[in-house]
DRENSEMAR-726436 format. One record per residue (C-alpha): residue number from 1; residue in one letter; x negated, y negated, z. Coordinates in steps of 0.001 Angstrom, whole numbers. Example, Ala and Ser with C-alpha at 12.3 -4.5 7.8 and 13.67 -1.06 7.14 Angstrom:
BEGIN
  resi  resn       xx       yy       zz
     1     A   -12300     4500     7800
     2     S   -13670     1060     7140
! end
This chain:
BEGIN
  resi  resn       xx       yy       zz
     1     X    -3166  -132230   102489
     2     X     -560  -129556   101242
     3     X     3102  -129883   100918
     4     X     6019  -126496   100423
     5     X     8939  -126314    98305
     6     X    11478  -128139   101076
     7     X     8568  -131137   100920
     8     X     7259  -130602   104131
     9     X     3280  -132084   103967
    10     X      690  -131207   106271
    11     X     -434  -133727   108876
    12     X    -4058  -133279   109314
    13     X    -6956  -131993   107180
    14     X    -7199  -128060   106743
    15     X   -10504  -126055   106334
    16     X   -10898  -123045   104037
    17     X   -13904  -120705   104696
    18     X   -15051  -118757   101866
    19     X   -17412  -115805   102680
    20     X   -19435  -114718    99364
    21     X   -21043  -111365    99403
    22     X   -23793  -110870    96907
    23     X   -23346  -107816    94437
    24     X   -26455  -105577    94031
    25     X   -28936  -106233    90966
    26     X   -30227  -103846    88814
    27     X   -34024  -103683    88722
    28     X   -35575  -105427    85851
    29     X   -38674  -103595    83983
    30     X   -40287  -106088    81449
    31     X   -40228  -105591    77683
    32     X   -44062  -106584    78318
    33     X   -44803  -103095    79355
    34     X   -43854  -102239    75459
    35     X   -47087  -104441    74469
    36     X   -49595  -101423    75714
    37     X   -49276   -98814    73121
    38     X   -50659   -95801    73491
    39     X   -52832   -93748    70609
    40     X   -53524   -90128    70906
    41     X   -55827   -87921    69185
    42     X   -54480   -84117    68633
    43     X   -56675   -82691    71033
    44     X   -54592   -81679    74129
    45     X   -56982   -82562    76556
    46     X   -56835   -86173    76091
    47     X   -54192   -88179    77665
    48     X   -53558   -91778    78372
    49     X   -52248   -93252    81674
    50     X   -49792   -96141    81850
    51     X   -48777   -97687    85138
    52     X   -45356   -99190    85148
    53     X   -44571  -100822    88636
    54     X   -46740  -104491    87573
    55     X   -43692  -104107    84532
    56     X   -40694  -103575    87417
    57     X   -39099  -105441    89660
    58     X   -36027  -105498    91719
    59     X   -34638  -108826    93171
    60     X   -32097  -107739    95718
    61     X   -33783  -108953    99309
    62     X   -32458  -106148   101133
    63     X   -34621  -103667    98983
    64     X   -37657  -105107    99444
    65     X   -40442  -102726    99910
    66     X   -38532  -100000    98636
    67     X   -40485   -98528    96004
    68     X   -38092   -98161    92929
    69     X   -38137   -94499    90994
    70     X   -39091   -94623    87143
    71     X   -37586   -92516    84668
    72     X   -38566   -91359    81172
    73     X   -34932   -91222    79700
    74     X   -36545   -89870    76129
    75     X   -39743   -88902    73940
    76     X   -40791   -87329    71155
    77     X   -41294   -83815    70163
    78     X   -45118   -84848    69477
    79     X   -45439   -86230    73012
    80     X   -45737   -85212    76816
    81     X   -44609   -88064    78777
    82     X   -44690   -87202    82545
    83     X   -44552   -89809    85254
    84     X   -46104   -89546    88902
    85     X   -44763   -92242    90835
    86     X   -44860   -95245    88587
    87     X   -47905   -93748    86519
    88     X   -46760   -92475    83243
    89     X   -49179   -89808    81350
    90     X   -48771   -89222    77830
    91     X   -50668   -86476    76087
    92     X   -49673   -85071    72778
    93     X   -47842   -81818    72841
    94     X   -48443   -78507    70976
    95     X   -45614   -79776    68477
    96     X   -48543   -81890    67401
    97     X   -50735   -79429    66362
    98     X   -48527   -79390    63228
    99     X   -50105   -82673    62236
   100     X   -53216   -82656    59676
   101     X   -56296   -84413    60075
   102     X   -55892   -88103    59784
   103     X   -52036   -88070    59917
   104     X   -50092   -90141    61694
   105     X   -47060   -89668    63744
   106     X   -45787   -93027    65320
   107     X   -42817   -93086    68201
   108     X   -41011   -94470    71426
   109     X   -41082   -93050    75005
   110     X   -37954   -94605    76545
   111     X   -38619   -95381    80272
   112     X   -36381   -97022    82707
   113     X   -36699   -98512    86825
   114     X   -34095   -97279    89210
   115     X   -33648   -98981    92862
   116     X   -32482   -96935    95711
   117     X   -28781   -97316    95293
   118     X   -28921   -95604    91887
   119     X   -28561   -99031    89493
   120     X   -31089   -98806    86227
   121     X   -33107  -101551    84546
   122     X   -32555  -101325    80591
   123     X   -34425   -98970    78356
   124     X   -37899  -100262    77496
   125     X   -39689   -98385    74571
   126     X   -42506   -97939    74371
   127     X   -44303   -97585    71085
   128     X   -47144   -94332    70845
   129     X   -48791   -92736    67879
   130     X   -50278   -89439    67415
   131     X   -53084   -88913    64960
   132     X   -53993   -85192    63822
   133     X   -57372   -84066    64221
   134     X   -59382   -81269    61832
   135     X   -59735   -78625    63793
   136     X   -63198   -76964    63526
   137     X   -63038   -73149    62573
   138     X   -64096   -70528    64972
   139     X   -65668   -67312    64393
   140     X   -65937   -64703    66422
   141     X   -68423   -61705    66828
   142     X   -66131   -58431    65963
   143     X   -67325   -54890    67494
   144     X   -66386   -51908    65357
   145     X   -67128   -48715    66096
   146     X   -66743   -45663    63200
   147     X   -66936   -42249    64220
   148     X   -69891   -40115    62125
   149     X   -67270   -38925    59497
   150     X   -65114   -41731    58717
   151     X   -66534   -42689    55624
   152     X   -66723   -39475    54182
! end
């Protein structure tokens, strides 16, 4: 029942209809993916592989299916952090040449989920150390060649 300013009341019961629209979610990507560190040894060749989409997930119904992109938002100067797909490769860099044998460099590789309309999960870091390596020494065979009079 409702009644104005003059005191006029309604006479019979009213309905209101409320629609509710449901706002768009970010994706989620879980802190748990932070648990797998990753080690590196100096030697470029040797890279570890991370997959991040059992980490991510994205709750909105309507984008179900719809694989979400993944982002490395930051990384060290010691690191290479590429990502194909939801696969993220980290392999040290040649800034870690710099680093002797048995040091340590320890860092984060910020990553991030991303669903089709463009909203972002939080940061995640992700912890990953770099340990220097000796290098072995290399020689190699010179050729020289002296004419008859040059050591006269």
């Amino acid at each position: 029942m409702a009644e104005d300013a003059r005191g006029a009341v309604s006479t019979g019961p009213a309905q209101l209809r409320v629609t509710v629209q449901g706002a768009d979610d970010a994706p989620t990507l879980s802190p748990d993916a932070a648990t797998t560190a990753v080690e590196l040894g100096e030697d470029a060749l040797f890279a570890e592989t991370l997959d991040l989409a059992p980490f991510a997930s994205d709750g909105d119904d309507a984008q179900q299916g719809v694989p979400l992109i993944f982002q490395v938002t930051d990384a060290p100067a010691e690191v290479n952090a590429v990502l194909d797909g939801s696969v993220l490769t980290v392999a040290p860099s040649p800034a870690a040449q710099a680093l002797r044998g048995g040091q340590r460099f320890d860092g984060t590789i910020g990553v991030r989920a991303v669903d089709a309309p463009g909203l972002a999960s939080a940061v995640v870091r992700l912890p990953v150390a770099v340990i220097g390596a000796n290098a072995p020494v290399t020689a190699e065979d010179d050729v020289i060649v002296l004419g008859e009079d040059a050591l006269s």
